[in-house]
Backbone as CSV, one residue per row, in Angstrom:
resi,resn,N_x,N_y,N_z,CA_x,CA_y,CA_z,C_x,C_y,C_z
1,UNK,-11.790,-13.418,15.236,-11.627,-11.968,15.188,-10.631,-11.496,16.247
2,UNK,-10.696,-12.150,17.604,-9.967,-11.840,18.506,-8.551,-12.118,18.396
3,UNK,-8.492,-13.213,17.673,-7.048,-13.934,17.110,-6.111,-12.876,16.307
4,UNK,-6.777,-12.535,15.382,-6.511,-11.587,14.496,-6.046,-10.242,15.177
5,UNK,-6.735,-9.929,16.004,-7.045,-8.498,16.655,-5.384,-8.699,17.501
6,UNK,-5.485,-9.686,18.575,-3.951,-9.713,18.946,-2.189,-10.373,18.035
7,UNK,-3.066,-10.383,17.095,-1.651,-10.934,16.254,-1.505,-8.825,15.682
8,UNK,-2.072,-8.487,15.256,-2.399,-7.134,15.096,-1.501,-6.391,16.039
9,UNK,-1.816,-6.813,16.934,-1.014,-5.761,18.094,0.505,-6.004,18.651
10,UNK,0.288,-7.567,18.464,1.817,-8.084,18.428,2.443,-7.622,17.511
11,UNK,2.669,-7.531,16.470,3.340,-7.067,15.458,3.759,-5.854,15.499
12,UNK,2.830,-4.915,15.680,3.150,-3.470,16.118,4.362,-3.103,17.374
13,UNK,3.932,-4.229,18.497,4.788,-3.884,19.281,5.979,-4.880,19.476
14,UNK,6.154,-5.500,17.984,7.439,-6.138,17.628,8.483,-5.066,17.089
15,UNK,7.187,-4.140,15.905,8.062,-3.725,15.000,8.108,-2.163,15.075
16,UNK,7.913,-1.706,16.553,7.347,-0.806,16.477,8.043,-0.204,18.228
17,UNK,9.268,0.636,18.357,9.449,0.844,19.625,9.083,1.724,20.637
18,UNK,8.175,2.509,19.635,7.309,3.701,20.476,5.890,3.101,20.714
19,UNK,5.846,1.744,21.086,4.742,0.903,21.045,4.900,0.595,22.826
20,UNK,4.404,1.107,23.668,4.630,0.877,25.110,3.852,-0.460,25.559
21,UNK,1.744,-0.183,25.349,1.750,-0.949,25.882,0.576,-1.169,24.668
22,UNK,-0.519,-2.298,25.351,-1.589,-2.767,24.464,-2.718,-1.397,24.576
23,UNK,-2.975,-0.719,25.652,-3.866,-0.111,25.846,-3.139,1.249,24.592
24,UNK,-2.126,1.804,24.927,-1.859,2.991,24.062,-1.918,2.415,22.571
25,UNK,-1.441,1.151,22.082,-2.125,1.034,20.539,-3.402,0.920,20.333
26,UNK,-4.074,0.432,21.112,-5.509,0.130,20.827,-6.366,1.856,20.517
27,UNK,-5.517,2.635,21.392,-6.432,3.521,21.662,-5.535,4.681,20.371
28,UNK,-4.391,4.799,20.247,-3.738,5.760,19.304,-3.110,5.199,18.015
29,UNK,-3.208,4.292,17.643,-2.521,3.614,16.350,-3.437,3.767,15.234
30,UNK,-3.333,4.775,14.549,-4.323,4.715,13.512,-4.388,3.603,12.573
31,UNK,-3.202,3.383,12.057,-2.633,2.135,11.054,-3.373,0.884,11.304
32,UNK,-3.595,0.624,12.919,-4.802,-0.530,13.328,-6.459,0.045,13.360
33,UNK,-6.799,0.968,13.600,-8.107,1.753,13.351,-8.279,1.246,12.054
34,UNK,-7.113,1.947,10.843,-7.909,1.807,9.601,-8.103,0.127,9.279
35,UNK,-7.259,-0.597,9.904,-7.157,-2.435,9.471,-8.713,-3.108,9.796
36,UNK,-8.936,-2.821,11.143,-10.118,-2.772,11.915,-11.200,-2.304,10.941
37,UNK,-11.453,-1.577,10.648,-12.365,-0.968,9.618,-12.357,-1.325,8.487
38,UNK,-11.472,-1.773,7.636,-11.573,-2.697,6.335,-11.617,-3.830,6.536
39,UNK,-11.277,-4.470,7.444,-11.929,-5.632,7.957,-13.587,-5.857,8.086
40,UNK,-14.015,-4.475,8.492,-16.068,-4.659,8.263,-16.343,-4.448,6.864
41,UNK,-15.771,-3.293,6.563,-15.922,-2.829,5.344,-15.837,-3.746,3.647
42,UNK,-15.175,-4.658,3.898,-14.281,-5.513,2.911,-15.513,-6.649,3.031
43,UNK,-16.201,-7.006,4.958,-17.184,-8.170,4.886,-18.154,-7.659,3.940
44,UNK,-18.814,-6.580,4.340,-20.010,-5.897,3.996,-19.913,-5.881,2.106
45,UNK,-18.488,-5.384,1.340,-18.264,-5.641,0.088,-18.388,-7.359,-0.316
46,UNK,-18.203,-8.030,0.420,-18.220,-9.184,-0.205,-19.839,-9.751,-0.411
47,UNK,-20.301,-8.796,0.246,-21.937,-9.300,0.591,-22.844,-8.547,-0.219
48,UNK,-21.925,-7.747,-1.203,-22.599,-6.973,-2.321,-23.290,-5.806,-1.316
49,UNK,-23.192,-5.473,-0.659,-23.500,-4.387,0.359,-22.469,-3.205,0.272
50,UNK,-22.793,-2.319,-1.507,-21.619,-1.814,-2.049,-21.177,-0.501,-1.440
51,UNK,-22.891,0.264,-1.057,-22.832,1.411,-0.384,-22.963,1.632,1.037
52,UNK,-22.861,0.566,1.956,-22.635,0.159,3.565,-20.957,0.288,3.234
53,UNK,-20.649,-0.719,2.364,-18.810,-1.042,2.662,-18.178,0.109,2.520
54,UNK,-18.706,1.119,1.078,-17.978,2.190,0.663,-17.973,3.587,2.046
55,UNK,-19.534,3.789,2.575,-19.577,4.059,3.590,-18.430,4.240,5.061
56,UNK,-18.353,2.538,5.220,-17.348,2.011,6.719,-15.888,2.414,5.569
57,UNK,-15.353,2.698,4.852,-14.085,2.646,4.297,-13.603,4.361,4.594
58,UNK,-14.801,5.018,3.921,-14.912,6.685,3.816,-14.962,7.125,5.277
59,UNK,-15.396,6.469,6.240,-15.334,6.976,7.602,-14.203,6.791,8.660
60,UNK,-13.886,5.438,7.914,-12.248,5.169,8.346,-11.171,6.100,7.638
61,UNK,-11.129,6.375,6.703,-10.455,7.615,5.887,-10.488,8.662,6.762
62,UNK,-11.492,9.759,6.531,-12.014,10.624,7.959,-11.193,10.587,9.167
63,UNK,-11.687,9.606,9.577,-10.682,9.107,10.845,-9.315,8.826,11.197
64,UNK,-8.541,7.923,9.716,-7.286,7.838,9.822,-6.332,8.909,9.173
65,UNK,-6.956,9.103,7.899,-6.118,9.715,6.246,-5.586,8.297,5.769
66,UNK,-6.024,7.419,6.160,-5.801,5.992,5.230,-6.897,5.618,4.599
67,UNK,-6.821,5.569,3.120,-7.917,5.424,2.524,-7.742,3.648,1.879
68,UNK,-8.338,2.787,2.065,-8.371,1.259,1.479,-9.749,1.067,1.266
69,UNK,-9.721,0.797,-0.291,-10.631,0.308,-0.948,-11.429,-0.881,-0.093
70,UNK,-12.374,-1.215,0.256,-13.319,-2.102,0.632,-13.033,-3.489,-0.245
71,UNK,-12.642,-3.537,-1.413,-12.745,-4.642,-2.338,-10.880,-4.974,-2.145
72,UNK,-10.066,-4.266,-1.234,-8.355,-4.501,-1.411,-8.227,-5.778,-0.403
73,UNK,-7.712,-6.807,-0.623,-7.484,-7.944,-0.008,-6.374,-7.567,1.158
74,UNK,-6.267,-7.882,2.312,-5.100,-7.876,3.336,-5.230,-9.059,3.624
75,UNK,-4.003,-9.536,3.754,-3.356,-10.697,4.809,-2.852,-10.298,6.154
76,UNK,-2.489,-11.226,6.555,-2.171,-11.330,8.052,-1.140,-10.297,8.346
77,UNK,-1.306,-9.727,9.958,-0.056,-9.096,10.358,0.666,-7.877,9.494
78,UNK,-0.771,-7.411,8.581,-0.203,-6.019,8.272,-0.093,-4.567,8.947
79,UNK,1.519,-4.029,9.272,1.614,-3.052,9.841,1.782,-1.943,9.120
80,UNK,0.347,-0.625,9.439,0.618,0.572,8.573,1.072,1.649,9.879
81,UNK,2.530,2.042,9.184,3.433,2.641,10.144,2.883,4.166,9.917
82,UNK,2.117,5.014,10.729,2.393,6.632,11.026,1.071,6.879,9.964
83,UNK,1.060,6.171,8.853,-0.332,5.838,7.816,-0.593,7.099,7.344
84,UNK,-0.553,8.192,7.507,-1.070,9.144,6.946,-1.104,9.517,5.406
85,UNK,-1.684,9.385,4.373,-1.628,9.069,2.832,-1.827,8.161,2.245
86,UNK,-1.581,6.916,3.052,-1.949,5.926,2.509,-3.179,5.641,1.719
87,UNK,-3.126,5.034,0.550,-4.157,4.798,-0.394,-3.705,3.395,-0.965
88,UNK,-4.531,2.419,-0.936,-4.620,1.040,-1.527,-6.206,0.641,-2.220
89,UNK,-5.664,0.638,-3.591,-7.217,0.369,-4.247,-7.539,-1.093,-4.380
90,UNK,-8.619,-1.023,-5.178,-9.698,-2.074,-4.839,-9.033,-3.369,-5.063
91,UNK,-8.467,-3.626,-6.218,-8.151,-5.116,-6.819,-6.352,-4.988,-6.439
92,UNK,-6.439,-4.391,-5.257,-4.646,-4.835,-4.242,-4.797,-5.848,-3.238
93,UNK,-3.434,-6.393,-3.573,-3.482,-7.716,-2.516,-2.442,-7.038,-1.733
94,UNK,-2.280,-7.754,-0.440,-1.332,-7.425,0.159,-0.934,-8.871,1.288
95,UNK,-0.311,-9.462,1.097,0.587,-10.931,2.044,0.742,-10.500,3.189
96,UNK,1.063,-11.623,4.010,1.351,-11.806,5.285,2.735,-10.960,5.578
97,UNK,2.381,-10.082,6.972,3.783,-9.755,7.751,4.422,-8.284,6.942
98,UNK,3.767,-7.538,6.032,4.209,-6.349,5.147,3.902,-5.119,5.926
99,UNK,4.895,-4.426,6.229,4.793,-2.852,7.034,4.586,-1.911,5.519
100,UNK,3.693,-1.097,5.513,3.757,0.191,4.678,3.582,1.261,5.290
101,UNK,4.375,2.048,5.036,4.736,3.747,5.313,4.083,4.833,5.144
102,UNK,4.326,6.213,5.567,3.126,6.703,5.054,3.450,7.350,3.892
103,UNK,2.080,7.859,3.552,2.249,8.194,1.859,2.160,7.571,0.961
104,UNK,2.042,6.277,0.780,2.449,4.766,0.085,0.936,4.701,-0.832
105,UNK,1.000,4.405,-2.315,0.178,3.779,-2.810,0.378,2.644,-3.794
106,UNK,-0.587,2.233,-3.583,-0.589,1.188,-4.236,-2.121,0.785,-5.040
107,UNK,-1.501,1.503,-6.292,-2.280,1.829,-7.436,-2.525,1.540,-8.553
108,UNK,-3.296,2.309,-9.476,-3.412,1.608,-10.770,-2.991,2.911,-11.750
109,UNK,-2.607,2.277,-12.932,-2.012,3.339,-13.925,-3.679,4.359,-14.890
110,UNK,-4.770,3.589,-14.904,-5.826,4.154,-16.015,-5.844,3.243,-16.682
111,UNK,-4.869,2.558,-17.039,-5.056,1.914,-18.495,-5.702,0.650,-18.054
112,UNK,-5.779,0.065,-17.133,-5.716,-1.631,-17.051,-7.269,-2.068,-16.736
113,UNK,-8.035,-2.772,-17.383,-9.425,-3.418,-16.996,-9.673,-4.285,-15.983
114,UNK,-10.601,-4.640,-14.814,-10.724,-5.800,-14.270,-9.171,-5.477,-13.246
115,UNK,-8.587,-6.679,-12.962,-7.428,-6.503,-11.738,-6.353,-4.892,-12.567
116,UNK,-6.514,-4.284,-11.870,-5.851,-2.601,-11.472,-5.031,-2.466,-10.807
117,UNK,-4.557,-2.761,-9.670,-3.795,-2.478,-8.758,-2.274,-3.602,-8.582
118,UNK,-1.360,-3.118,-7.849,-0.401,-4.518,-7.238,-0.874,-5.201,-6.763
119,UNK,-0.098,-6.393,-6.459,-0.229,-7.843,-5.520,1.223,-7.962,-4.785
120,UNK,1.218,-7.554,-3.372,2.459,-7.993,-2.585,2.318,-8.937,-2.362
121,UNK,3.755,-9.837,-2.052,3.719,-10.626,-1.845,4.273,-10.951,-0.316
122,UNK,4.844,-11.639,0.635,4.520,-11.863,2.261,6.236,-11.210,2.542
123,UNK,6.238,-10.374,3.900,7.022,-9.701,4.387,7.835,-8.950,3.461
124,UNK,6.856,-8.164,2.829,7.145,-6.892,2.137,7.380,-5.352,2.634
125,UNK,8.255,-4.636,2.799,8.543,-3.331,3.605,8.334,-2.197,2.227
126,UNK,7.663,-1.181,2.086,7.380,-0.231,1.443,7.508,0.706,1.769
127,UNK,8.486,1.836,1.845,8.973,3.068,2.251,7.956,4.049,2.342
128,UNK,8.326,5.079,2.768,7.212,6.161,3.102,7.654,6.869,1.803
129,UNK,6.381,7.368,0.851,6.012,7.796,-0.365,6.058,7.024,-1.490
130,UNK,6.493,6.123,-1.430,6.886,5.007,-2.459,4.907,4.729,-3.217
131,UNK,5.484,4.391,-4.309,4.282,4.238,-5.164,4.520,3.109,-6.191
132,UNK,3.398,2.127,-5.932,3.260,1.102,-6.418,2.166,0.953,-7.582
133,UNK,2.745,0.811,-8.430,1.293,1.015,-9.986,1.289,0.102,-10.816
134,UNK,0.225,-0.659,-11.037,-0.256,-1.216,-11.760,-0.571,-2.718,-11.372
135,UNK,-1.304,-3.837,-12.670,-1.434,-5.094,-12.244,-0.335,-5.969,-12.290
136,UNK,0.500,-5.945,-11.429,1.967,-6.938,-11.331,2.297,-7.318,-10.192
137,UNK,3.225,-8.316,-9.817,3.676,-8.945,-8.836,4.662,-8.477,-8.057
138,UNK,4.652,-7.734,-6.618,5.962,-7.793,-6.137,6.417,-9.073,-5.051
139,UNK,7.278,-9.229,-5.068,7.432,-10.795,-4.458,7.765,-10.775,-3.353
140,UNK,8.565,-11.655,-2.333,8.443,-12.121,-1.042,9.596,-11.365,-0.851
141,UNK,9.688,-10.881,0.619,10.811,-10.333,0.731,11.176,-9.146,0.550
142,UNK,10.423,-8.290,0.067,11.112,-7.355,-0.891,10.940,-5.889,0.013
143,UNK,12.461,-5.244,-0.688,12.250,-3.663,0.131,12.269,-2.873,-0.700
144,UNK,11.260,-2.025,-0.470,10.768,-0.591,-1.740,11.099,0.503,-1.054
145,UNK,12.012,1.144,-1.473,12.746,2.505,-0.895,11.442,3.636,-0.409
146,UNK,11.883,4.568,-0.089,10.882,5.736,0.175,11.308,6.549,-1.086
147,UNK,9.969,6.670,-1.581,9.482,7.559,-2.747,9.779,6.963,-4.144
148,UNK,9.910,5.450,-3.868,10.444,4.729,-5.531,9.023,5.345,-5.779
149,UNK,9.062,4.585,-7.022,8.088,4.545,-8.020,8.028,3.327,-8.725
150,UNK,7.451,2.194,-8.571,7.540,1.019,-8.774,6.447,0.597,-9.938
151,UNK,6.713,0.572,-11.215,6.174,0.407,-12.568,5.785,-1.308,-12.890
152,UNK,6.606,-2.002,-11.890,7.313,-3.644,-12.803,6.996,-4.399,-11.656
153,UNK,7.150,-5.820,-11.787,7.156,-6.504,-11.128,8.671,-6.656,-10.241
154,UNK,8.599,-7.030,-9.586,9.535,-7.215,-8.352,9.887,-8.456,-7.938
155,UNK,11.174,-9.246,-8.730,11.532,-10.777,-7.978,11.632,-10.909,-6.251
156,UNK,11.379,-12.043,-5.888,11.532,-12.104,-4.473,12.668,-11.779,-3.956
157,UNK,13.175,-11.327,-2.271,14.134,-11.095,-2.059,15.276,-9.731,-2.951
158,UNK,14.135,-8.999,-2.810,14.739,-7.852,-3.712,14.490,-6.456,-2.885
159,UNK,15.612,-5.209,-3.256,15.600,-3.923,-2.889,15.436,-3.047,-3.939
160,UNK,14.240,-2.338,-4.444,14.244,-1.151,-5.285,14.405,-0.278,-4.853
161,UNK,14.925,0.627,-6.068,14.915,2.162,-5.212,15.147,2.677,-6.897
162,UNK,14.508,4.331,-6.665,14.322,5.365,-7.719,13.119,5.492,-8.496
163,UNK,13.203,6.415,-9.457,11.646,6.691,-10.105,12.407,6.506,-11.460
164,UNK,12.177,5.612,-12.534,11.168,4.289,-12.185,12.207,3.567,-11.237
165,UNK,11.508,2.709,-10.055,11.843,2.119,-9.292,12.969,0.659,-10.353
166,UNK,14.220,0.358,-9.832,15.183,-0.401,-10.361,15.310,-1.237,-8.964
167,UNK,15.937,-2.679,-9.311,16.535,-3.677,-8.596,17.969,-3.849,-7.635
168,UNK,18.502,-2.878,-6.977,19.368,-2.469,-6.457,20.411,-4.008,-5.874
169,UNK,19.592,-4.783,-5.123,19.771,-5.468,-4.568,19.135,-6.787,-4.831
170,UNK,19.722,-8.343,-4.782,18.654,-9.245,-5.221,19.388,-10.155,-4.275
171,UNK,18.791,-11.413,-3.563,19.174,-12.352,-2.723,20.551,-12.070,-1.938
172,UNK,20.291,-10.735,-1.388,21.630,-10.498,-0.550,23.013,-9.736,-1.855
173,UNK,22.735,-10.138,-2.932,23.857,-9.874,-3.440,23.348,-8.590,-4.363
174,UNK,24.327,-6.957,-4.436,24.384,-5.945,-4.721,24.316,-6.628,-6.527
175,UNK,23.125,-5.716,-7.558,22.889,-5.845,-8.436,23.531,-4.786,-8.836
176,UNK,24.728,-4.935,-10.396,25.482,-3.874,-10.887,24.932,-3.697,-12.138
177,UNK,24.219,-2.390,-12.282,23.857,-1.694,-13.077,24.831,-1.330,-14.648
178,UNK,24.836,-1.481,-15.581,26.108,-1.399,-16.649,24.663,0.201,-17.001
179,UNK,25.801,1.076,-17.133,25.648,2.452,-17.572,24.808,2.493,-19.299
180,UNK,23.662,2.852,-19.312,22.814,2.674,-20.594,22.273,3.970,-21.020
181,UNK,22.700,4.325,-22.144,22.703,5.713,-22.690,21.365,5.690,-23.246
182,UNK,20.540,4.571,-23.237,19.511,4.529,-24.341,18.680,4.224,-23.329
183,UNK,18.503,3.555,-22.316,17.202,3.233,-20.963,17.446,4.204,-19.699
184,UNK,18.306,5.252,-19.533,17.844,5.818,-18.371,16.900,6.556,-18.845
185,UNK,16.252,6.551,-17.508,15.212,7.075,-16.621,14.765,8.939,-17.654
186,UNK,13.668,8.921,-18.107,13.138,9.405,-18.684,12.686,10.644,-18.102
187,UNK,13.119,11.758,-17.838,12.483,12.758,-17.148,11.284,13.125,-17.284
188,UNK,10.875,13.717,-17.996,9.443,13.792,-18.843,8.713,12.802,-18.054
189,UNK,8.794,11.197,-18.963,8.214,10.379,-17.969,7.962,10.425,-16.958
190,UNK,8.911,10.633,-16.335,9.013,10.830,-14.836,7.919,11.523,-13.896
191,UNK,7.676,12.711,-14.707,6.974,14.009,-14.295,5.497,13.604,-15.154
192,UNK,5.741,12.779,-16.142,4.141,12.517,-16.130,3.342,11.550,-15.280
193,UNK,4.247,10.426,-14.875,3.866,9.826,-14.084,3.629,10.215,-12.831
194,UNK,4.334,11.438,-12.285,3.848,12.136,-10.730,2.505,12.519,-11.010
195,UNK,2.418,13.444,-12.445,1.335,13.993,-12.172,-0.250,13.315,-12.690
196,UNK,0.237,11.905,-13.076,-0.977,10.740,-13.388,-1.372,10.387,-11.949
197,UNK,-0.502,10.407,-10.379,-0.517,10.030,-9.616,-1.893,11.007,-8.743
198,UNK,-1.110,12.532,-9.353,-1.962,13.276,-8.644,-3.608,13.436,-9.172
199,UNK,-3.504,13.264,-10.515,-4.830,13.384,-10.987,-5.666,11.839,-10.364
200,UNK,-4.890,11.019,-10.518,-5.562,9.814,-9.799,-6.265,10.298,-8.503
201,UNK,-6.170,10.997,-7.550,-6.225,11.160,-6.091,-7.196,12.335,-5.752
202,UNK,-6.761,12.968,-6.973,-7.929,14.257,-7.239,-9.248,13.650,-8.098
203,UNK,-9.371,12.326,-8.865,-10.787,12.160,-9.424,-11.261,11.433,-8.015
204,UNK,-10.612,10.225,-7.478,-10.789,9.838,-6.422,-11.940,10.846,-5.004
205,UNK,-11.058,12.309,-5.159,-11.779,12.949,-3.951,-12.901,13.382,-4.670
206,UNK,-13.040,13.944,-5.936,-14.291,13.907,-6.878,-15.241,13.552,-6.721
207,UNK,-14.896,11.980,-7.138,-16.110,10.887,-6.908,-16.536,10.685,-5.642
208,UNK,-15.825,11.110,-4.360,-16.332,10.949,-3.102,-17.117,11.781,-3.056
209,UNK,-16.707,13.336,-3.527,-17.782,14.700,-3.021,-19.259,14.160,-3.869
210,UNK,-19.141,13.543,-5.012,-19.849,13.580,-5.717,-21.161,12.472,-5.140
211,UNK,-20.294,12.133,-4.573,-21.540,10.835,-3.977,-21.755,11.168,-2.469
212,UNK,-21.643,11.879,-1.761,-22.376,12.682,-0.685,-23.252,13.550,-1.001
């Protein structure tokens, strides 16, 4: 636990330059508060201890405005930068060494049964507002702009950016887009998918009032 706890703090004050010393993260970094807390929360879920875990998750919420599902997998050395919005549901993975931003989810569309959410994959950067939906793979490496909207899976070593989130960039080398009169970006779509985002977040606070 202790291992964990200072790889935690290293990272922050790798990646992080308003990071002075150990005592000011420990004591003001919410992004480690909420890690700390799904760390009990996530034991207590694995132990079928559904309304203890949901409990330690909802109080870390409270506390941070980072809300993570009890059942969302983290790996090592995840840094949540400024965190405020953050939402990661239940059946999300998340790899080793990945900073997410605030505002960031990483979600599910409605439609999907059983695994719901993304799976990052290790030293993944996710922009502040960027939104990640559904059961698919984003891969190693990869940078998700602020405020994409990320529908698809994601090859390794890749840069998206836009709503729906596109491949900008792939192994260093600039990806050229050929001009398509018949696949751009769907406005409509566009705007239904914001507002699938918001109704997501609004049944979410629902079901919380509803179960207090």
């Amino acid at each position: 636990m202790f291992k964990r706890l200072r790889e935690d703090i290293a990272i922050i004050k790798e990646r992080d330059p308003a990071a002075r010393n150990v005592f000011e993260i420990l004591l003001t970094y919410s992004g480690l508060h909420a890690i700390l807390l799904h760390r009990l929360s996530n034991k207590l879920y694995r132990k079928k201890m559904m309304t203890a875990a949901r409990a330690v998750s909802q109080f870390a919420r409270f506390l941070t405005g980072i809300e993570i599902h009890p059942g969302a997998t983290i790996g090592k050395r995840l840094f949540i930068d400024h965190g405020t919005g953050v939402v990661i549901g239940e059946t999300a993975v998340i790899g080793d060494n990945c900073i997410i931003y605030q505002g960031v989810t990483l979600g599910g569309t409605g439609k999907d049964k059983g695994i719901r959410h993304p799976t990052l994959g290790d030293n993944v950067i996710v922009g502040a507002g960027a939104k990640v939906l559904g059961p698919f793979k984003v891969g190693n490496n990869v940078k998700i702009a602020a405020n994409a909207v990320v529908l698809n899976p994601i090859p390794d070593d890749s840069t998206a950016v836009g709503v729906p989130a596109r491949v900008v960039k792939h192994k260093g080398k600039r990806v050229v887009a050929e001009l398509d009169h018949v696949h751009i970006p769907d406005p409509v779509a566009t705007e239904l998918c914001k507002q699938n985002i918001r109704i997501e977040k609004l049944e979410k606070k629902l079901k919380a009032l509803d179960g207090n």
